[in-house]
C-alpha positions in Angstrom: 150.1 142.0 87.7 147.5 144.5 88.5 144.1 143.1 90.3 141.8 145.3 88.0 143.8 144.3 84.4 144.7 140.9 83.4 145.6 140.7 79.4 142.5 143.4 78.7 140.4 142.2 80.7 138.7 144.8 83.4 137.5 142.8 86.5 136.4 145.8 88.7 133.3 147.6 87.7 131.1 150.7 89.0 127.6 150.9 88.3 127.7 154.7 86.6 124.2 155.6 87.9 124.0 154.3 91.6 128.1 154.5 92.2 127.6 150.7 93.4 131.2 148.5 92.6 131.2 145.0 91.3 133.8 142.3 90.8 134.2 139.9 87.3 137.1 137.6 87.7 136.5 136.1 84.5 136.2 137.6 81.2 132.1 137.1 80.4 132.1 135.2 84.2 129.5 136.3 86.4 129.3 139.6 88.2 129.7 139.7 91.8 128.4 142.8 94.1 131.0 144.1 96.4 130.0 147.4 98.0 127.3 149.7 97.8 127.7 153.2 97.0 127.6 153.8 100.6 130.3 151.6 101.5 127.6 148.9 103.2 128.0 145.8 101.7 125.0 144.5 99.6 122.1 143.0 100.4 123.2 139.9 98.0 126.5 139.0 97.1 125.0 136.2 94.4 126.7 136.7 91.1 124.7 137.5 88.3 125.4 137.5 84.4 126.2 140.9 82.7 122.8 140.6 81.0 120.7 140.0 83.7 122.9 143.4 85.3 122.1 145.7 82.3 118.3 144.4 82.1 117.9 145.6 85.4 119.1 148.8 84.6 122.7 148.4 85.3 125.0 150.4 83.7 128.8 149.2 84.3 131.8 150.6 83.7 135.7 149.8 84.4 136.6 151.8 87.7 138.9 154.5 88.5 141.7 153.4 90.5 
C-alpha cells in the first residue's frame, strides 16, 4: 500500500502558504515536521496536534506526489 494513503487517510501534508511538508501517521495523530520549504530540516521535529498547527497559521493540505 501507498505511504501517503492508507484506507482514506492522507498522512503527508504541505503547508499551502510556506511550502513546509509534515507527516500524520495516524488519522487525528499528531503532526510531525519533516522538511522546510527549503529542503533544511526544521528547527523542531516535536509533533503537534492539527489544532495547535492551524492556530498558528497553518494551513495543510494532502501533497502532490
Amino acid at each position: 500500500m501507498d505511504r501517503a494513503v492508507s484506507g482514506g487517510h492522507v498522512r503527508d501534508l504541505v503547508d499551502v502558504r510556506s511550502g513546509d511538508t509534515f507527516d500524520q501517521p495516524r488519522p487525528f495523530g499528531p503532526v510531525t515536521p519533516v522538511r522546510m520549504a527549503d529542503g533544511s530540516p526544521p528547527p523542531s521535529q516535536r509533533p503537534r496536534t492539527w489544532e495547535h498547527l492551524t492556530a498558528s497559521g497553518r494551513e495543510l493540505r494532502p501533497a502532490r506526489p
